[in-house]
C-alpha positions as a LaTeX table, in Angstrom:
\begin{tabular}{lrrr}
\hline
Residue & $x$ (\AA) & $y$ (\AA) & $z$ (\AA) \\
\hline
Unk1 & 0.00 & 0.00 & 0.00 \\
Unk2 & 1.23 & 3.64 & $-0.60$ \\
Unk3 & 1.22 & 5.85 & 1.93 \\
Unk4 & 1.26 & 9.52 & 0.98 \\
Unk5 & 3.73 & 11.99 & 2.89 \\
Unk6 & 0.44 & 13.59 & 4.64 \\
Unk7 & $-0.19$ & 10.74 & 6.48 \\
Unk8 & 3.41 & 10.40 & 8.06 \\
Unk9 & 3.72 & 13.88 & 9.30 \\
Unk10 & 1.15 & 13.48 & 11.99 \\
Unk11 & 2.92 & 9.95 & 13.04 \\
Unk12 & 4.28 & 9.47 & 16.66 \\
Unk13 & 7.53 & 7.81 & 17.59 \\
Unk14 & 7.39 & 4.63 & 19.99 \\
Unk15 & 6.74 & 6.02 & 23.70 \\
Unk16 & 6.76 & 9.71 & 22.38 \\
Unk17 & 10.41 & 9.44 & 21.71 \\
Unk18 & 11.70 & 13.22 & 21.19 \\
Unk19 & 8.53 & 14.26 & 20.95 \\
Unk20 & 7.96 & 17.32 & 23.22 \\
Unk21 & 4.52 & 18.97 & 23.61 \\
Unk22 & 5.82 & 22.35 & 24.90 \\
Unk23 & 9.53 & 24.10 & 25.24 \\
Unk24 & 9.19 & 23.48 & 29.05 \\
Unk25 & 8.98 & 19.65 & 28.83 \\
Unk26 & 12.20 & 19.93 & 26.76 \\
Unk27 & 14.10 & 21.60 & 29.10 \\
Unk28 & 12.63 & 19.24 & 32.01 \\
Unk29 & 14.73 & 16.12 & 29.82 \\
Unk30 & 17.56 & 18.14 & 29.49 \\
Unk31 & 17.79 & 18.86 & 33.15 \\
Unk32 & 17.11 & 15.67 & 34.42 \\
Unk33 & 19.67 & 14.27 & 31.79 \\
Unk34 & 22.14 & 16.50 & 32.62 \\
Unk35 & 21.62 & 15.51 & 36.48 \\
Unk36 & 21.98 & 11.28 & 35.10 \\
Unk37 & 25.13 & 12.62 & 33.29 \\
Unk38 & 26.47 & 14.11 & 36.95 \\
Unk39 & 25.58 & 11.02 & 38.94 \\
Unk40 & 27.17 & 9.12 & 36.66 \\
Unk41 & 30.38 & 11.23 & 36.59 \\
Unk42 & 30.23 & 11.65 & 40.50 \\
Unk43 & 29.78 & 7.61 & 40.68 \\
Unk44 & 32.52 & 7.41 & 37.91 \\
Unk45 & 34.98 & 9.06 & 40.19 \\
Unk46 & 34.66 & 7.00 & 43.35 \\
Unk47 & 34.33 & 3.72 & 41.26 \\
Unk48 & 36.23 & 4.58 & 38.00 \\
Unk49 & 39.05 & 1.99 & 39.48 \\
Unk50 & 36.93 & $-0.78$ & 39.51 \\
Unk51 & 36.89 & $-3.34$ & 36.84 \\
Unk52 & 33.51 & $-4.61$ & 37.96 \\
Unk53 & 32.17 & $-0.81$ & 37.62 \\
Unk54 & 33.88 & $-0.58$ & 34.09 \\
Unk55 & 32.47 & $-2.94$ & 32.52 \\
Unk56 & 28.75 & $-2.92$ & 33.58 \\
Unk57 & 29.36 & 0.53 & 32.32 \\
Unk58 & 30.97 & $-0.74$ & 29.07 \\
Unk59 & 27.97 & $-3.03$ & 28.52 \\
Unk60 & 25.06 & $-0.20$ & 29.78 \\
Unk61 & 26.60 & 1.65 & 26.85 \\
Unk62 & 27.12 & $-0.44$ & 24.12 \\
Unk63 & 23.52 & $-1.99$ & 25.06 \\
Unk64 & 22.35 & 1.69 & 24.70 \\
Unk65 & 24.10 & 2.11 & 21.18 \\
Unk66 & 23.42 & $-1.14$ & 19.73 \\
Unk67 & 19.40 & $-0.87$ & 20.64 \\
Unk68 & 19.49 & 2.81 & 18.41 \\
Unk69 & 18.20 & 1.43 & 15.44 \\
Unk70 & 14.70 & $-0.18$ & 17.39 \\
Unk71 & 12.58 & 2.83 & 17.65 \\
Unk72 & 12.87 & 3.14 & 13.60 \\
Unk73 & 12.08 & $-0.29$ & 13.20 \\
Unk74 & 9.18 & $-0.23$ & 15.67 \\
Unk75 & 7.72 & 3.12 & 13.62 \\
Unk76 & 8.23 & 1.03 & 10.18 \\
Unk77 & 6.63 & $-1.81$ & 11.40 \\
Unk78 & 3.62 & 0.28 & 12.55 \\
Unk79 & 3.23 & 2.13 & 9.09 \\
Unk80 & 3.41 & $-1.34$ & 7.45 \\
Unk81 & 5.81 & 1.08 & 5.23 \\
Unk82 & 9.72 & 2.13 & 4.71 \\
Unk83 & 8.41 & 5.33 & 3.22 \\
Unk84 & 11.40 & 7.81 & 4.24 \\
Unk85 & 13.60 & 5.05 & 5.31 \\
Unk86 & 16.97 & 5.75 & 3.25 \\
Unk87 & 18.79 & 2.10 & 2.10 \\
Unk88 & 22.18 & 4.16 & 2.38 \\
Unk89 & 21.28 & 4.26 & 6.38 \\
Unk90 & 20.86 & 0.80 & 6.41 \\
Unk91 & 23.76 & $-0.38$ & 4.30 \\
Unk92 & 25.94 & 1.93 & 6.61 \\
Unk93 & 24.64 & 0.22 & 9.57 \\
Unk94 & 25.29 & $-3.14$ & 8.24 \\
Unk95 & 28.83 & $-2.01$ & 6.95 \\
Unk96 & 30.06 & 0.02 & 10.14 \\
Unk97 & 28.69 & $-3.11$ & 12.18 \\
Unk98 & 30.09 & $-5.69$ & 10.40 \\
Unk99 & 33.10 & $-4.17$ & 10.56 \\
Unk100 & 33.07 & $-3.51$ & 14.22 \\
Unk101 & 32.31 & $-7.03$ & 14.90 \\
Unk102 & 35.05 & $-8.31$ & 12.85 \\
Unk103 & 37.45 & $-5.62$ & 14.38 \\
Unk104 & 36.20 & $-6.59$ & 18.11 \\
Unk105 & 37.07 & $-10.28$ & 17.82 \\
Unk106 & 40.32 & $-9.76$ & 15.74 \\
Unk107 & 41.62 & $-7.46$ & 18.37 \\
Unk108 & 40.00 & $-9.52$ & 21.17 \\
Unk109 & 38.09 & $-6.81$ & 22.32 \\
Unk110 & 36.30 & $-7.01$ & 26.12 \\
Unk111 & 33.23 & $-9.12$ & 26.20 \\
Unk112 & 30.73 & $-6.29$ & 25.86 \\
Unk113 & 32.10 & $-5.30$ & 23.08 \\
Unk114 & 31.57 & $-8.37$ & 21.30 \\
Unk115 & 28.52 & $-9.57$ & 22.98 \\
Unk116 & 27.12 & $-6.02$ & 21.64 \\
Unk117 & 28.75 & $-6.52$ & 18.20 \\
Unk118 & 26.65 & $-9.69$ & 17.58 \\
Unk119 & 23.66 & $-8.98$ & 18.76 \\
Unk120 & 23.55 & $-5.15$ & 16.31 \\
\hline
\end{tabular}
């Protein structure tokens, strides 16, 4: 079925991902993400020595980065449609993250780092 660019502008992302209904609800996420951003450098600091700390840090991020491309395939999914979806985006995923994998496990990376590079 086509779908007409009308019908995608009133579309809303998973959750309402980025999607702020006034200018004071944005600067509500950016304060509370810059207060995440200083527990997590205050809790860097006392525990930045530990391996333990490191690495479920490692893996929190790399879990983050390698669940970025869900939302868009959640929203595609729901439109039944890849109207607006570019196929150079997804051929550079594919390339940049087969070539991380294959760089992680040549260079024997840390677990999280290849653990993330199979599952993206």
């Amino acid at each position: 079925p086509r779908i007409s660019v009308e019908s995608l502008t009133h579309t809303t992302r998973p959750f309402s991902f980025w999607q702020w209904h006034s200018y004071t609800q944005y600067i509500e996420f950016l304060a509370g993400f810059m207060y995440v951003t200083l527990c997590l450098a205050i809790l860097f600091l006392i525990f930045g020595r530990s391996d333990v700390f490191v690495s479920i840090l490692g893996f929190v991020a790399l879990g983050l980065e390698s669940t970025l491309p869900i939302p868009q395939l959640i929203s595609n999914y729901k439109q039944r449609s890849l109207y607006g979806f570019r196929m150079s985006t997804l051929i550079g995923w594919v390339g940049g993250d087969t070539f991380k994998a294959v760089y992680f496990f040549v260079q024997h990376s840390p677990l999280q780092f290849q653990v993330c590079a199979v599952f993206q």
